[in-house]
C-alpha positions, 0 to 999 in steps of 0.5 A, spaced: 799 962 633 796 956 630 794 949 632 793 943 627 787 940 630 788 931 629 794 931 627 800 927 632 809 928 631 810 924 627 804 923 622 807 920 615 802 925 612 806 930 614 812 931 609 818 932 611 821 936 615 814 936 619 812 932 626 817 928 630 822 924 628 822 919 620 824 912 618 831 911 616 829 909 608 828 902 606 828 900 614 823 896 617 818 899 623 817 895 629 810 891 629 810 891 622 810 885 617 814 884 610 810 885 604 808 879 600 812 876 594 818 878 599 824 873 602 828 875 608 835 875 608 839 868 606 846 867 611 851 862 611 855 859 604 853 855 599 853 847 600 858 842 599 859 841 592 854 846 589 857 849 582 863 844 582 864 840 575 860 833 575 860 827 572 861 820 571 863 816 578 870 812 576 869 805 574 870 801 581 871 793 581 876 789 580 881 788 575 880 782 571 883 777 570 885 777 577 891 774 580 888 767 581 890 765 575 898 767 574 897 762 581 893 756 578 897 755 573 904 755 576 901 750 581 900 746 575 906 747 573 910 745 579 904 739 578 907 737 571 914 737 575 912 731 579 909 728 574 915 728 570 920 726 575 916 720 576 915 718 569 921 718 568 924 714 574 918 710 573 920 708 566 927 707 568 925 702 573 919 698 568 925 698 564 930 695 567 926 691 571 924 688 565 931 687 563 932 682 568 932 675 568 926 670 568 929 663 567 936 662 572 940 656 573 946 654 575 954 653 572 954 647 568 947 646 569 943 646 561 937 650 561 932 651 555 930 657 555 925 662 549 928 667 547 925 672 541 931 677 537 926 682 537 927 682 545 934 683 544 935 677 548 943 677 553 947 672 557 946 675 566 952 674 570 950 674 578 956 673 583 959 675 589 966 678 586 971 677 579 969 670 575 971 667 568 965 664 565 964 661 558 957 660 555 954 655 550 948 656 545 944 651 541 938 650 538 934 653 532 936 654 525 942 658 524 948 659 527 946 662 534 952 667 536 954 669 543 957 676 543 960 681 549 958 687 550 960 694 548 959 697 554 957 695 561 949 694 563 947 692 570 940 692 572 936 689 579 931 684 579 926 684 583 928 680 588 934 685 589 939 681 586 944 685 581 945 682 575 951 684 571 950 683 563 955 678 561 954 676 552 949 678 548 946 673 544 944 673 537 939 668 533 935 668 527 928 666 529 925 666 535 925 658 538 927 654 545 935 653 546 939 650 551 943 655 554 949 652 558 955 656 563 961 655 566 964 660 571 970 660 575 969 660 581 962 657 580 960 658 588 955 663 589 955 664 581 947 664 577 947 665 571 940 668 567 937 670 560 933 677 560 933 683 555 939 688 554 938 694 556 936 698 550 936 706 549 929 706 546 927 702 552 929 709 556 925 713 551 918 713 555 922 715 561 926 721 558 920 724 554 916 724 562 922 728 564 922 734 559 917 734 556 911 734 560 915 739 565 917 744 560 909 743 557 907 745 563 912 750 565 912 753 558 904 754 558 906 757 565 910 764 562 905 764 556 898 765 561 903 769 566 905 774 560 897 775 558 894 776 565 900 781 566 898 785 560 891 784 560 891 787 567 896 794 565 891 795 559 885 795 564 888 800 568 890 804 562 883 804 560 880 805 567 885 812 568 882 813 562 875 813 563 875 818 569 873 825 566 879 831 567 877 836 573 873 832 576 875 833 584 870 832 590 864 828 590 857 830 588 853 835 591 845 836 592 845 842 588 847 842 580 845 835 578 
């Protein structure tokens, strides 16, 4: 029988088979330190968006031009429209207004009034119910003429007093002439001369009524249209530009 002198169970020297108990292969023993250049071991998952396609950001911002637009410029439309109803009653009441007249007298009272051609001058009537009347006109050169009118014109003065268009009257030249009528009944009856109220005296009036108003709105469709198009093709553009299989947001690795 014999004994290793120094040797203890378990020396590593011993091969295998020998002393005590060995260490499973590639297991670390107690007390004692890994060895330099390696890494412990790594748990849990890769973070957030690690490996996941990246790219641009979308394009971000409002799309222009904006709604403010299509607003403002149907504002200026509804303005057009005011405007054009009051030119139109406006020119209405410059236009009759200057048709009445300014020089009045009585029945049977001779007046010497001026009167222009170019003024289309005519012969008011103010009474309180039905009135025959004639009228006389002399003075200039030529023969002045009085004629009834072919369709019933009334204006107010700007006292408020409505006259009613009684003859038109006809001269060569513009002068002074005597004016002179009778009515029955001559009782709350005036007579006076102002201007036939033509239509191209309502010219003014009608052109504020349409034609500032459809400017106004035509200039409205026209904007509204380009905004609504030019909004669809920066969406358009927009989608485009946001590059195919991208999901998620960025992560800390990958970039």
């Amino acid at each position: 029988m014999s004994n290793d002198f120094g040797s203890y169970p378990g020396d590593a020297s011993r091969g295998p088979g020998h002393g005590g108990p060995q260490q499973p292969y590639g297991q670390q023993q107690y007390g004692q330190q890994p060895q330099y250049g390696q890494q412990p071991p790594s748990y849990g998952y890769a973070p957030p968006g690690y490996g996941a396609p990246q790219g641009p950001p979308p394009p971000s911002g409002k799309i222009k031009p904006g709604i403010g637009w299509i607003v403002g410029v149907w504002l200026l439309a509804l303005v057009s429209i005011v405007v054009g109803i009051g030119g139109f009653a406006g020119g209405i009441f410059n236009a009759v207004t200057d048709a009445a007249p300014t020089k009045t007298f009585a029945p049977g009272e001779a007046a010497t009034v001026r009167i222009d051609p170019a003024d289309k001058p005519a012969i008011y009537v103010a009474t309180g119910g039905p009135t025959k009347f004639e009228c006389t006109l002399k003075g200039g050169t030529g023969t002045p003429s009085l004629q009834k009118p072919d369709l019933q014109q009334t204006v107010a003065g700007s006292d408020g007093v409505t006259w009613e268009m009684g003859l038109r009257v006809g001269v060569d030249q513009a002068g002074d002439y005597q004016v002179q009528c009778s009515a029955d009944p001559a009782e709350g009856t005036t007579f006076g001369v102002g201007k036939e109220l033509a239509a191209d005296s309502l010219v003014g009036g009608v052109l504020a009524l349409f034609v500032i108003p459809g400017v106004g709105i035509l200039l409205a469709i026209v904007v509204t249209i380009v905004v609504l198009v030019k909004r669809s093709n920066a969406r358009k553009r927009r989608a485009a530009a946001v590059p195919v299989g991208q999901w998620g947001q960025p992560g800390p690795y990958g970039r």
